[in-house]
N, C-alpha and C positions, 0 to 999 in steps of 0.2 A: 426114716420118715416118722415124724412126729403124727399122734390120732390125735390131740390138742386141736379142736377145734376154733376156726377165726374167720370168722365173717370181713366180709368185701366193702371195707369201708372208705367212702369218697372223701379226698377234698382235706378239712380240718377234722374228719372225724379219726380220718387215718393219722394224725397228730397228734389226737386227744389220746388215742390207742397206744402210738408208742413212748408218750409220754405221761399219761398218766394211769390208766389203764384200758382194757376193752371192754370192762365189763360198763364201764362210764361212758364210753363214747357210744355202744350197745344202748345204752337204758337214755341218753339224751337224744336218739336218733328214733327210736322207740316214739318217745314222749314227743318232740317237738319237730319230728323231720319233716324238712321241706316249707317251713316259716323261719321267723326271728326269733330270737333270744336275745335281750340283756344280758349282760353282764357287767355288773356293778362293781366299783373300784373295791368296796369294801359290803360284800355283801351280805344281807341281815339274812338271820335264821327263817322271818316269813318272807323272803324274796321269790319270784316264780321258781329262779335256778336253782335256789338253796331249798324248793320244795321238793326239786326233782332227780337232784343230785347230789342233795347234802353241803351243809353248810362250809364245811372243810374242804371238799371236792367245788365248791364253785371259787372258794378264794385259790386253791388252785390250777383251776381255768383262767382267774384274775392273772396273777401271777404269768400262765403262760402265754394267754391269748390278749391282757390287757379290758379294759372297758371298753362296754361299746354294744350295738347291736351289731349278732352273727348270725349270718343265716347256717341254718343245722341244713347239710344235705339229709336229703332222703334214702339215699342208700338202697335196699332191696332185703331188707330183712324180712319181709313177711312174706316173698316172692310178687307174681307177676300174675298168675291166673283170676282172670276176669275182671282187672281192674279199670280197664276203660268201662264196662257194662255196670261195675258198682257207681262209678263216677258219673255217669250217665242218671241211673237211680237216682242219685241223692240231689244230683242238681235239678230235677224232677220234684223233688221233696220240698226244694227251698234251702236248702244248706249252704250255707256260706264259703266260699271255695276254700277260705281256710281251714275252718271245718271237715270240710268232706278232704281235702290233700293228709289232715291228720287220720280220720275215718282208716280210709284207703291203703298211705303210706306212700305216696308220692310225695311229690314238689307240687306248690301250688301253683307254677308256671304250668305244671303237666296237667291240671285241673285248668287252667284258663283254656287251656293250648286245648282240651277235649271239647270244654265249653263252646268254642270257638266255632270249631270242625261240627257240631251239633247243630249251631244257629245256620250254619250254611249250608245249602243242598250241594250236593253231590257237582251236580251240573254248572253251577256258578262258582266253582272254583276253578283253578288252572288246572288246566290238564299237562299229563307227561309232557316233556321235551321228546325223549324217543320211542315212542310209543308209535 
């Protein structure tokens, strides 16, 4: 058994991994998990992607993934402890759920989806089926 440690990565992260490395697919899931990303046919050295993962590593993703916008999953690198309560916080603040899903390290789906469940009481939603 290998101690090489490899993180739980969803989706196209887990193809960036086996394909180009983990340490890339780690640092664009890091940086951008749970929004969009460009990626440019031919992308420039100041491009958001080529800021975040270097200019040779984004014609890379070119290459693998093609152009276009890709949503980065979110994955679970930073863990799980008390993330709906930060999310709750910051949408209390005024932060833009894009924003707070990066904050965090969710999906901004899982930020709408808290948002949601916040606006509505308890009682005014559906209750169990088998309850």
């Amino acid at each position: 058994m290998s101690g090489e440690f490899k993180p739980c990565l969803p989706g196209v992260l887990a193809l960036i991994a086996d394909n180009i490395s983990v340490e890339l697919a780690v640092r664009l899931a890091k940086q951008r998990g749970g929004r969009e990303v460009y990626i440019a046919k031919n992308p420039a050295p100041g491009s958001s992607i080529s800021k975040i993962v270097g200019q040779a590593n984004a014609q890379k993703l070119y290459k693998l993934l093609g152009s276009g916008k890709m949503l980065v999953p979110a994955g679970n690198i930073s863990g799980q402890t008390g993330r709906r309560q930060r999310i709750a916080m910051l949408l209390d603040q005024g932060l833009s759920h894009s924003r707070i899903a990066a904050e965090v390290d969710v999906h901004v789906r899982t930020v709408e989806r808290v948002s949601a469940e916040l606006r509505s009481p308890r009682e005014q939603r559906q209750s169990d089926l088998f309850l």
